[in-house]
PyMOL CGO cylinders between C-alpha atoms (Angstrom):
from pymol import cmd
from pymol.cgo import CYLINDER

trace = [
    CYLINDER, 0.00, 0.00, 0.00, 1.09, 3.70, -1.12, 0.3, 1, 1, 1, 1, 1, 1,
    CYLINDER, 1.09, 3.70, -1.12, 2.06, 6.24, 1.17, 0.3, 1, 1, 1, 1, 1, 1,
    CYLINDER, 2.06, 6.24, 1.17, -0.58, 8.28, -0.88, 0.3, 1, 1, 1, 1, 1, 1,
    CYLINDER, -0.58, 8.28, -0.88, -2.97, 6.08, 0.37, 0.3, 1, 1, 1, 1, 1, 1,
    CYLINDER, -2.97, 6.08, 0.37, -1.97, 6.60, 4.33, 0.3, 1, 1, 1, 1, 1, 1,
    CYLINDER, -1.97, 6.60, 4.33, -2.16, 10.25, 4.05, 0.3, 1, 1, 1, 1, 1, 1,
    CYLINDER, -2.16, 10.25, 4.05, -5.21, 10.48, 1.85, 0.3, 1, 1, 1, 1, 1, 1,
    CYLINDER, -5.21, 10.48, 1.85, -6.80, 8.39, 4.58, 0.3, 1, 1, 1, 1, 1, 1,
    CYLINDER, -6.80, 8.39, 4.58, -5.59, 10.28, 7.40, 0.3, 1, 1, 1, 1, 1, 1,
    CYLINDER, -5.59, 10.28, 7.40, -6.33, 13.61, 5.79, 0.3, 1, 1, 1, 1, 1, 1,
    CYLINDER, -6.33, 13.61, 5.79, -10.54, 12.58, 4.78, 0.3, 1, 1, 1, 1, 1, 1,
    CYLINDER, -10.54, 12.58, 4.78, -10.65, 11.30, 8.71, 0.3, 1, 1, 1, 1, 1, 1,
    CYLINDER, -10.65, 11.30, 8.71, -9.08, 14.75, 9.93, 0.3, 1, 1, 1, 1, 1, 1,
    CYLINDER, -9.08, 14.75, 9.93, -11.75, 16.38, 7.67, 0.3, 1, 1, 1, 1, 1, 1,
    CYLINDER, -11.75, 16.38, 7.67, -14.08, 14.91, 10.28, 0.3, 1, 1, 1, 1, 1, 1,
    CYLINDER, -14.08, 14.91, 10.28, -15.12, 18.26, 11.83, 0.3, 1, 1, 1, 1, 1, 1,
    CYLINDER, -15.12, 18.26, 11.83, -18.12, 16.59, 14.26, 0.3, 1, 1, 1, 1, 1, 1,
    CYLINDER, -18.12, 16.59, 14.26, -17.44, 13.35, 15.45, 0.3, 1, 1, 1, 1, 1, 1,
    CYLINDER, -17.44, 13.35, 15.45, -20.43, 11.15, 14.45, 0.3, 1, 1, 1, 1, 1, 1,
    CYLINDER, -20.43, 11.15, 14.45, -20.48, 7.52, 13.69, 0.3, 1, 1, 1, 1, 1, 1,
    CYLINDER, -20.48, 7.52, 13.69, -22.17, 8.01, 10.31, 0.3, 1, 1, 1, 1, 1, 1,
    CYLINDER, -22.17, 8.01, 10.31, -19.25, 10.33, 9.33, 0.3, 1, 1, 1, 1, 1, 1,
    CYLINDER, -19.25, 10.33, 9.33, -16.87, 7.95, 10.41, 0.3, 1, 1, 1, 1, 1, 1,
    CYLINDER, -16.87, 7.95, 10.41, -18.79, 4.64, 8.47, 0.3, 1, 1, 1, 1, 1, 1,
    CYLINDER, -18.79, 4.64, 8.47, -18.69, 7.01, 4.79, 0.3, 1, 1, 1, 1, 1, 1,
    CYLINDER, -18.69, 7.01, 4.79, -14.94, 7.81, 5.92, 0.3, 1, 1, 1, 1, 1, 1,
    CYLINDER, -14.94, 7.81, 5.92, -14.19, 4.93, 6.46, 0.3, 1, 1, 1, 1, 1, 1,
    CYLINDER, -14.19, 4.93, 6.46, -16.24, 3.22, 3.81, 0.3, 1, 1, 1, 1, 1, 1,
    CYLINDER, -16.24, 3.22, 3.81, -17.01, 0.26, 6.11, 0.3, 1, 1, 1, 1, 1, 1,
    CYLINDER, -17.01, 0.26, 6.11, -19.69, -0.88, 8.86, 0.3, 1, 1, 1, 1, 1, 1,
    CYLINDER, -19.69, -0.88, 8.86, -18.80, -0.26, 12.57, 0.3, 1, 1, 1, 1, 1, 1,
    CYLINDER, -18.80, -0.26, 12.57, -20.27, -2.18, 15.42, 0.3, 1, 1, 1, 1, 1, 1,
    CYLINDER, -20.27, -2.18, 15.42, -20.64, -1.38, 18.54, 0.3, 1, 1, 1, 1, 1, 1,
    CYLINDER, -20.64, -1.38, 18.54, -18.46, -3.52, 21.03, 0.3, 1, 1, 1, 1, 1, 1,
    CYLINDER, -18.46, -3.52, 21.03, -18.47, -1.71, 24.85, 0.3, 1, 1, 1, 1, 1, 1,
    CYLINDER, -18.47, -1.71, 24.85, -20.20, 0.72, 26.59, 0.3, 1, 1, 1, 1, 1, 1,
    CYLINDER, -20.20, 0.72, 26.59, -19.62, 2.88, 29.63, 0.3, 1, 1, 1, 1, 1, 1,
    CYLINDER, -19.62, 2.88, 29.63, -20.88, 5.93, 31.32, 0.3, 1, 1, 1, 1, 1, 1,
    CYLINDER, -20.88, 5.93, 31.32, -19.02, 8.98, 29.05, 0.3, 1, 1, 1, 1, 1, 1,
    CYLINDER, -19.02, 8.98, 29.05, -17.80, 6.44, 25.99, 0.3, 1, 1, 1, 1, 1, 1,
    CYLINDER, -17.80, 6.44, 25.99, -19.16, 4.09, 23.04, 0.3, 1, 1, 1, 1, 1, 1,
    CYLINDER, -19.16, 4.09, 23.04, -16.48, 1.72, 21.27, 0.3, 1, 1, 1, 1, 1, 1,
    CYLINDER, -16.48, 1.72, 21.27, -17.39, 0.23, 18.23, 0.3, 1, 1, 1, 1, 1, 1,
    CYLINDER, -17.39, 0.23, 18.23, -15.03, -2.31, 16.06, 0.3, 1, 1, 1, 1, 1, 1,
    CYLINDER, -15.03, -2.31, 16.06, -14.32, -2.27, 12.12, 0.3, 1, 1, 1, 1, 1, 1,
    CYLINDER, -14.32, -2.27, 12.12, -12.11, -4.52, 10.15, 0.3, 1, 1, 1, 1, 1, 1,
    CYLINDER, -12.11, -4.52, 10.15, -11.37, -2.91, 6.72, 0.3, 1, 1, 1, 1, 1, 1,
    CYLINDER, -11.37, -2.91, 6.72, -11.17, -4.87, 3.40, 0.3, 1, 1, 1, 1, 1, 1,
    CYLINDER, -11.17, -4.87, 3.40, -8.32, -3.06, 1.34, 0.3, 1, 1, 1, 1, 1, 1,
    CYLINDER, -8.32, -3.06, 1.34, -6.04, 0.15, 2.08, 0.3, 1, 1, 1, 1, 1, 1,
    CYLINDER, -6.04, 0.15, 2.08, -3.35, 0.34, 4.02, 0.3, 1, 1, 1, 1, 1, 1,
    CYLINDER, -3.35, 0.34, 4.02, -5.06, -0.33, 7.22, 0.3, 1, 1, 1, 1, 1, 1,
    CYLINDER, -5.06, -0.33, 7.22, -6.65, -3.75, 8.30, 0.3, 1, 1, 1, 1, 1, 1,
    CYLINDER, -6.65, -3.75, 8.30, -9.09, -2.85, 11.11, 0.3, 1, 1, 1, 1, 1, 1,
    CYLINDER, -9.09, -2.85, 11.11, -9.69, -0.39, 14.12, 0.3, 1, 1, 1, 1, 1, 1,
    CYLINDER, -9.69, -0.39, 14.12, -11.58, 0.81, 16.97, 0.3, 1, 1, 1, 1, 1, 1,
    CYLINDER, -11.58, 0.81, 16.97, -13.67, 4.23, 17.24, 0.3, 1, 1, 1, 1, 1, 1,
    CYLINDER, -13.67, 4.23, 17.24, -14.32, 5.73, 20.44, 0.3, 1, 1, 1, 1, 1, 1,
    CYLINDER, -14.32, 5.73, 20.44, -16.95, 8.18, 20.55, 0.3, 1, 1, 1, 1, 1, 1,
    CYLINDER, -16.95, 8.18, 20.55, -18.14, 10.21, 23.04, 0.3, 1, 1, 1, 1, 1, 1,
    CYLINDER, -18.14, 10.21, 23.04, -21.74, 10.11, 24.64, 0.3, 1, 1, 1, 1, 1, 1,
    CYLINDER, -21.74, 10.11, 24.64, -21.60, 13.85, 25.34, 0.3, 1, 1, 1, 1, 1, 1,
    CYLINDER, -21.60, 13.85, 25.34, -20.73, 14.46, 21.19, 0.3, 1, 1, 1, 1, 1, 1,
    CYLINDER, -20.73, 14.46, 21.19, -17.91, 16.29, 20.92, 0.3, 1, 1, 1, 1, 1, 1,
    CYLINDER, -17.91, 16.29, 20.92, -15.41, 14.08, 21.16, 0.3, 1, 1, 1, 1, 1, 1,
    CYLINDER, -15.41, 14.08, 21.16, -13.79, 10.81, 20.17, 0.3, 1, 1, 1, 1, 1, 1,
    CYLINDER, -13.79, 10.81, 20.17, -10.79, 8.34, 19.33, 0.3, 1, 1, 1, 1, 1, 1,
    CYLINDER, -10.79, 8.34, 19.33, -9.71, 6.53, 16.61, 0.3, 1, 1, 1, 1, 1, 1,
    CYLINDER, -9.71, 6.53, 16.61, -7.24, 3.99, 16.10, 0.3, 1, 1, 1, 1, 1, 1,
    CYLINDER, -7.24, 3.99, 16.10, -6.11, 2.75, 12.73, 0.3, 1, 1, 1, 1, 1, 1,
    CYLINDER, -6.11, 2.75, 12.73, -4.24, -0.99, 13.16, 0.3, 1, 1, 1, 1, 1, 1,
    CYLINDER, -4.24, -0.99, 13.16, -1.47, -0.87, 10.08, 0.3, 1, 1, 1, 1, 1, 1,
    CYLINDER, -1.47, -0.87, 10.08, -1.86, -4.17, 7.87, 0.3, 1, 1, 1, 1, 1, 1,
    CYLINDER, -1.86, -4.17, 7.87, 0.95, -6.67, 8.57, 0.3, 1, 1, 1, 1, 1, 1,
    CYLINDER, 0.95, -6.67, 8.57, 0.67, -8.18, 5.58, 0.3, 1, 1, 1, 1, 1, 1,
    CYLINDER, 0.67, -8.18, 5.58, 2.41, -5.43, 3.45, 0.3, 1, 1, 1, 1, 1, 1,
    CYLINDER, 2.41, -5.43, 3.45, 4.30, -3.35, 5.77, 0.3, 1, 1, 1, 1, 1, 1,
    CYLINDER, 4.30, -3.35, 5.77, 4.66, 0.19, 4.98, 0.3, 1, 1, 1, 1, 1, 1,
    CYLINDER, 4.66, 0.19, 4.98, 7.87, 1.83, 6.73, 0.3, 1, 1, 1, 1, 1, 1,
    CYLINDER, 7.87, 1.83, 6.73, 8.38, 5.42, 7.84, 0.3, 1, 1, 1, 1, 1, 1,
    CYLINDER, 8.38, 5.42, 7.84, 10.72, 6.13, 5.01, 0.3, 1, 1, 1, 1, 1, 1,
    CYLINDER, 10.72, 6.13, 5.01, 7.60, 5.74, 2.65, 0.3, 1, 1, 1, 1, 1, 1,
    CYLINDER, 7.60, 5.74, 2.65, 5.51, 8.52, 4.07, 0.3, 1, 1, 1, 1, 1, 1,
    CYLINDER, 5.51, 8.52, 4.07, 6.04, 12.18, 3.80, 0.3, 1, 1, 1, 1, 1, 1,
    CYLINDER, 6.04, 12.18, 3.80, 4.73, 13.45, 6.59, 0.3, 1, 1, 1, 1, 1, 1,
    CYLINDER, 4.73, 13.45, 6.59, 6.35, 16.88, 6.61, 0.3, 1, 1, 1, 1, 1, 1,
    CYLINDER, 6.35, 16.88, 6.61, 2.84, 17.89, 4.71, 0.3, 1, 1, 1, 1, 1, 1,
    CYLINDER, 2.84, 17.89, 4.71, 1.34, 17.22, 8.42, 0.3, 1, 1, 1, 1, 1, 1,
    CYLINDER, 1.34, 17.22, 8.42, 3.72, 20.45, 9.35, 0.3, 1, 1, 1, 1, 1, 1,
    CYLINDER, 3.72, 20.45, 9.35, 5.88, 19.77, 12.85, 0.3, 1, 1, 1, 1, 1, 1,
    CYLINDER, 5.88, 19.77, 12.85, 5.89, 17.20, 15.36, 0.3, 1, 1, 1, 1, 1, 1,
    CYLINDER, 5.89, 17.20, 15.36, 4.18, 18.60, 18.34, 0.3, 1, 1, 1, 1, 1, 1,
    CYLINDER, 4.18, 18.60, 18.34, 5.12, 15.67, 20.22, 0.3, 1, 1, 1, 1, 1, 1,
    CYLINDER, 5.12, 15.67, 20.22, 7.24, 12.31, 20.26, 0.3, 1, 1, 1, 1, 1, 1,
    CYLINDER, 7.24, 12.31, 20.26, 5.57, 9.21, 22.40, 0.3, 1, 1, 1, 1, 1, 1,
    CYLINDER, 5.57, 9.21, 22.40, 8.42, 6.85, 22.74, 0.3, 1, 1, 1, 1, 1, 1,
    CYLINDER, 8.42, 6.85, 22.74, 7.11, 3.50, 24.52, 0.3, 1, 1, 1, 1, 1, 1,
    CYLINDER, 7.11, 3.50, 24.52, 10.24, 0.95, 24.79, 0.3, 1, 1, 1, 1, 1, 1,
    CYLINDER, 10.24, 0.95, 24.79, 7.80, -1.86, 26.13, 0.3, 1, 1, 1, 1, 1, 1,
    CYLINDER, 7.80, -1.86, 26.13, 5.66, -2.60, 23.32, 0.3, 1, 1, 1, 1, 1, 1,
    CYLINDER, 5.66, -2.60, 23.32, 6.87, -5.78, 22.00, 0.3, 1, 1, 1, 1, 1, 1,
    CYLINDER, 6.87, -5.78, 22.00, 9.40, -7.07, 20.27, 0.3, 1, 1, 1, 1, 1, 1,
    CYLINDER, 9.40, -7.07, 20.27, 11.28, -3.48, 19.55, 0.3, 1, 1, 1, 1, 1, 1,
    CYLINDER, 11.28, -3.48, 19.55, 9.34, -0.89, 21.25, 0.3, 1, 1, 1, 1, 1, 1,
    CYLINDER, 9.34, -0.89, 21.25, 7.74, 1.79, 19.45, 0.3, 1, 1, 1, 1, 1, 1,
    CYLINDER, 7.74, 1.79, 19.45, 7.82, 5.63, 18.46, 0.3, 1, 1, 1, 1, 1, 1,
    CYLINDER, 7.82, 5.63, 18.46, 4.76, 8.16, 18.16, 0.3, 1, 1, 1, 1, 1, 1,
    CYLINDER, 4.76, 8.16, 18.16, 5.18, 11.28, 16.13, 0.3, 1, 1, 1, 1, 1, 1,
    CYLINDER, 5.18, 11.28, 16.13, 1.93, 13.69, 17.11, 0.3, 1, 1, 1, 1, 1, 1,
    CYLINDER, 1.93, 13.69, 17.11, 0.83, 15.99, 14.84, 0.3, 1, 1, 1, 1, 1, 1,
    CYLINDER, 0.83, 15.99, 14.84, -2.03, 18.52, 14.79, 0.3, 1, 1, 1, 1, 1, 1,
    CYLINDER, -2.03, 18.52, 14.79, -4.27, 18.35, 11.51, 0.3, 1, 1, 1, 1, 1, 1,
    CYLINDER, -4.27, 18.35, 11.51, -7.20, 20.53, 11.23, 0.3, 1, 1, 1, 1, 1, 1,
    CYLINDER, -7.20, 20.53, 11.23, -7.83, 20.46, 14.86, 0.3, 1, 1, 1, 1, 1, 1,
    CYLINDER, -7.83, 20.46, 14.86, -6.96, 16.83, 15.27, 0.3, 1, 1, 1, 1, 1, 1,
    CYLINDER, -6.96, 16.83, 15.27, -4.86, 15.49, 16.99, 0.3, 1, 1, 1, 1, 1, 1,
    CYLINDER, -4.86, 15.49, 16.99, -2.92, 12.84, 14.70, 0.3, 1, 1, 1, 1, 1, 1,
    CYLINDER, -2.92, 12.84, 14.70, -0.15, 10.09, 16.11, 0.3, 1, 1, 1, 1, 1, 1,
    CYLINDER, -0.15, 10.09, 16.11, 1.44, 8.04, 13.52, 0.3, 1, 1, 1, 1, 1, 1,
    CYLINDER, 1.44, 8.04, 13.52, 3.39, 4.91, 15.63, 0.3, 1, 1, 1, 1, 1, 1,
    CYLINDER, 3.39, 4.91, 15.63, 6.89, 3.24, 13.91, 0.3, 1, 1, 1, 1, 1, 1,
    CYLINDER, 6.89, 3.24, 13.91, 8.33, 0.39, 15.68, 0.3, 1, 1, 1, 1, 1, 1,
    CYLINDER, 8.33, 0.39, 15.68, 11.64, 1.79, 17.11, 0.3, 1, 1, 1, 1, 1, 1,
    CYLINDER, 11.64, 1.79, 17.11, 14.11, -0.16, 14.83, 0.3, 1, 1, 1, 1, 1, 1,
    CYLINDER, 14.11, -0.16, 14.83, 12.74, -1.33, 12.11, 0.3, 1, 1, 1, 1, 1, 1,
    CYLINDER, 12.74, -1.33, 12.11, 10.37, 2.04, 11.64, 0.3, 1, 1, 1, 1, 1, 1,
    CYLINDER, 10.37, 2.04, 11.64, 7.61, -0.35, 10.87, 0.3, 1, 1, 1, 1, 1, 1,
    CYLINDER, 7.61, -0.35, 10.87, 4.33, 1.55, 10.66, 0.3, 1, 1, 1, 1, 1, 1,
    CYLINDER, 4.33, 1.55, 10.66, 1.85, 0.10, 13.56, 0.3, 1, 1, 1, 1, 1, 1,
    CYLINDER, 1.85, 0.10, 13.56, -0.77, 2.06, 13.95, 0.3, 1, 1, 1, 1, 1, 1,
    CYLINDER, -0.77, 2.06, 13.95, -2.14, 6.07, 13.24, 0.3, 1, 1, 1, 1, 1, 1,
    CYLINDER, -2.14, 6.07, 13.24, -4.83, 7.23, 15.93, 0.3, 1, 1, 1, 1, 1, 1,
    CYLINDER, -4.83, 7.23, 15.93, -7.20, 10.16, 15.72, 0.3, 1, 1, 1, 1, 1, 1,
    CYLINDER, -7.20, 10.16, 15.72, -8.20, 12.17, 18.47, 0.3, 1, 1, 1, 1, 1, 1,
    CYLINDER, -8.20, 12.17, 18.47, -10.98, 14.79, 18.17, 0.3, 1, 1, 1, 1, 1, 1,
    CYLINDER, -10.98, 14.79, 18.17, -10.67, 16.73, 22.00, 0.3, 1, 1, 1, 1, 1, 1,
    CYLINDER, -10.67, 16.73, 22.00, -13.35, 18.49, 21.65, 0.3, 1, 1, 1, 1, 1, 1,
    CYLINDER, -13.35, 18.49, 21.65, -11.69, 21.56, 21.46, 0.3, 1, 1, 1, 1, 1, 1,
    CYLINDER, -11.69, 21.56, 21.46, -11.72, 24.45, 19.10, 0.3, 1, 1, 1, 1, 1, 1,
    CYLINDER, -11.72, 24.45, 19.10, -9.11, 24.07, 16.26, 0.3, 1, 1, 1, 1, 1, 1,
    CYLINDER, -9.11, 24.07, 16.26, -6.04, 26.38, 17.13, 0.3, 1, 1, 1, 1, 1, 1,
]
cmd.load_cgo(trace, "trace")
């Protein structure tokens, strides 16, 4: 899968401007059920058929305004960090580094799209893409 493809992805999700589930089902072009529920939070569960990415989980908020999603890269045909440009996500506001998730550890480059909050995860050595996650605070777009 392209690099194109990651950042096209990432860039129609950041377009999200309210967090609803219908949104994220067109986005995503895919069904999501629902899997938990708590007091403040509704998870549903997708698995998606081609792209880039082979399933996820959406978080969404019961008050509205905010959610979480996370994007699970596809093993199958890995996509390293040297085939994304991600300078057209402007700079890292943060770097997550988490040297316990197996069998390398793994690095989280945050950036802010359109309001979003956007984390793309590498492993740490071989800069394997794992995951990109999506968080909508609920804030105003700075």
């Amino acid at each position: 899968m392209s690099e194109q493809s990651v950042n096209e992805i990432v860039g129609r999700l950041a377009g999200i401007t309210l967090p609803e589930m219908a949104r994220f089902e067109s986005a995503l072009a895919t069904t999501l059920k629902q899997t938990e529920e708590n007091p403040k939070w509704v998870f549903y569960g997708f698995a998606l058929k081609d792209g880039p990415f082979a399933a996820g989980e959406l978080r969404l908020s019961k008050a509205g305004n905010k959610a979480l999603l996370a994007l699970s890269a596809r093993e199958e045909s890995p996509i390293v960090e040297d085939d994304l440009d991600l300078s057209q996500w402007g700079d890292v506001r943060d770097i997550d580094a988490n040297p316990r998730i197996p069998p390398e550890g793994a690095d989280a480059y945050v950036y802010g799209i359109q309001g979003v909050q956007v984390s793309f995860q590498f492993t740490h050595n071989s800069r394997r893409l794992r995951s990109v996650v999506l968080e909508w605070t609920g804030a105003a777009p700075s």
